[in-house]
C-alpha positions in Angstrom: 0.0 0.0 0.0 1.7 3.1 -1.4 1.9 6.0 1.3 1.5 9.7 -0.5 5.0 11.3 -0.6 4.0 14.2 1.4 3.6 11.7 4.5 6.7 9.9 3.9 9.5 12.6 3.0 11.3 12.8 6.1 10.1 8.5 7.4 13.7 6.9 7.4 12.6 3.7 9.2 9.3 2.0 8.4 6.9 -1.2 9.1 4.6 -1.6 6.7 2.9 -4.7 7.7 1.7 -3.5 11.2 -1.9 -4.4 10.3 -0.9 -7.7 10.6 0.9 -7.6 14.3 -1.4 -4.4 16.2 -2.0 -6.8 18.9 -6.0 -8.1 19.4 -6.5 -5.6 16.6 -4.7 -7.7 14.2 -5.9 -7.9 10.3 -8.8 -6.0 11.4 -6.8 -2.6 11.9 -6.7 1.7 10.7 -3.2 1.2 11.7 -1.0 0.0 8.5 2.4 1.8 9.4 4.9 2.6 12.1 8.0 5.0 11.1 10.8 6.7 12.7 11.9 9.5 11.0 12.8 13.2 11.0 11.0 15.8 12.5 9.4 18.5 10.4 10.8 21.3 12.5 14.2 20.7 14.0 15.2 22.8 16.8 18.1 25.4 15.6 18.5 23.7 12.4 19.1 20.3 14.3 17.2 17.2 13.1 14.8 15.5 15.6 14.0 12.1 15.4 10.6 11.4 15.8 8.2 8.3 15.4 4.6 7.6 14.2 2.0 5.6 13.8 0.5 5.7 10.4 -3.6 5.4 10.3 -5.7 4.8 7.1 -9.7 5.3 7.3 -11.0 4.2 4.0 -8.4 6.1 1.1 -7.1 8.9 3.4 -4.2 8.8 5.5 -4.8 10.6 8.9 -1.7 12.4 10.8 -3.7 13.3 14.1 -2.4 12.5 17.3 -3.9 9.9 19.9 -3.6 7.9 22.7 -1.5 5.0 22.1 -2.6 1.5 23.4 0.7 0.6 25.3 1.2 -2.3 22.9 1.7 0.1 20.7 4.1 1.8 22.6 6.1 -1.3 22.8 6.0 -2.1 19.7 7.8 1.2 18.6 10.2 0.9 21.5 11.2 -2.6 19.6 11.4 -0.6 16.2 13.2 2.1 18.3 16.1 -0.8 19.4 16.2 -2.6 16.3 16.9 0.4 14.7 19.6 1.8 16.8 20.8 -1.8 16.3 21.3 -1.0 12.6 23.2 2.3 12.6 25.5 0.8 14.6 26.8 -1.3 11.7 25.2 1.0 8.9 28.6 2.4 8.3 29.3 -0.6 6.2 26.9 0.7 3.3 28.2 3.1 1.4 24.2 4.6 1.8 24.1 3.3 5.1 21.4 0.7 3.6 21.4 -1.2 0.4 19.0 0.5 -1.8 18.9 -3.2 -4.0 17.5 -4.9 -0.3 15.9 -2.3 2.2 15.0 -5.2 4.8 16.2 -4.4 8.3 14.8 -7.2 9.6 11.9 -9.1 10.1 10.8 -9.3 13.7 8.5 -12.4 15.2 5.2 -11.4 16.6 1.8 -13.2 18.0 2.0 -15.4 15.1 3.3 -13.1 12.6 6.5 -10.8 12.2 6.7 -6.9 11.8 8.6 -5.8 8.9 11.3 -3.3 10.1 12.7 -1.7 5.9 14.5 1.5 5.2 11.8 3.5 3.4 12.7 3.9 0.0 9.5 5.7 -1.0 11.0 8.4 0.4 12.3 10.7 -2.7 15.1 12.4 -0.2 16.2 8.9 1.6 20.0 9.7 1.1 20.0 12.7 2.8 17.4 12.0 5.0 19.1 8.7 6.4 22.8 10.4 6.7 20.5 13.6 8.8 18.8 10.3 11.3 22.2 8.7 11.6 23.9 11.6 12.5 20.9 12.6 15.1 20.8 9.2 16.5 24.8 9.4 17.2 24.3 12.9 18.6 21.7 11.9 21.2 23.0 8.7 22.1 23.7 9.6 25.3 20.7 10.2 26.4 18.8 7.3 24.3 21.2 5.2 25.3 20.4 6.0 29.3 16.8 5.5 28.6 17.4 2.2 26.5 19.5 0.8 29.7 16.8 1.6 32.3 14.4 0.1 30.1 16.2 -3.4 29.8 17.2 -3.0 33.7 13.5 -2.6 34.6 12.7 -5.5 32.1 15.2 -7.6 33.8 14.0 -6.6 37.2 10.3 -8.1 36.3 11.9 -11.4 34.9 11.8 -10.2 31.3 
């Protein structure tokens, strides 16, 4: 299902097949796409990275906000880790991905798997995967901090 450029310009990261994993909502879903991307309006010319979830209601695509079902929220701290994961071997591409095979990965989920790509539907991808490198490496500090709490909580509770 081909997203209209004007929501996808500045998506670097995508799942395209969350329809398919949106917990007790799955197959029968608004919600097609998670992203990670770029923000529209960086702070003092700095790129933000920013995620979100992509909603269809018949042929539109909607961009409001809402509140998440924490499933959801879980689900795009996964897409968060796997793809901080990425970047730090990303170097190896002369892109930092292989336009010929976007594929990330392909993550197992209740039955199915979510679909973690680099979004090549994005006309700008080049520069726009160099400007969500560079952010991720800039605020790795504090991800990173957030990232280790998180997995020392989820160790705490036997995850």
């Amino acid at each position: 299902m081909k997203i209209p450029t004007t929501l996808t310009e500045k998506s670097v990261i995508v799942s395209d097949n969350y329809e398919r994993i949106d917990g007790r909502n799955a197959y029968h879903t608004d919600v097609k796409r998670l992203s990670l991307g770029l923000s529209q309006k960086g702070e003092q010319g700095k790129a933000d990275i920013t995620a979100k979830i992509w909603k269809q209601i018949g042929e539109e695509w909607s961009n409001k906000s809402e509140e998440l079902p924490i499933h959801r929220v879980i689900d795009l701290a996964i897409l968060i880790c796997k793809s901080s994961q990425y970047f730090q071997d990303a170097y190896r591409f002369p892109k930092l991905y292989e336009p010929e095979n976007p594929k990330v990965d392909r993550i197992g989920l209740q039955g199915d798997a979510m679909d973690v790509s680099i979004c090549i539907e994005n006309p700008m991808i080049d520069e726009d995967i160099k400007l969500f490198s560079q952010a991720l490496s800039d605020n790795g500090e504090m991800i990173g901090e957030r990232l280790r709490v998180l997995s020392r909580l989820l160790k705490e509770m036997g995850y």
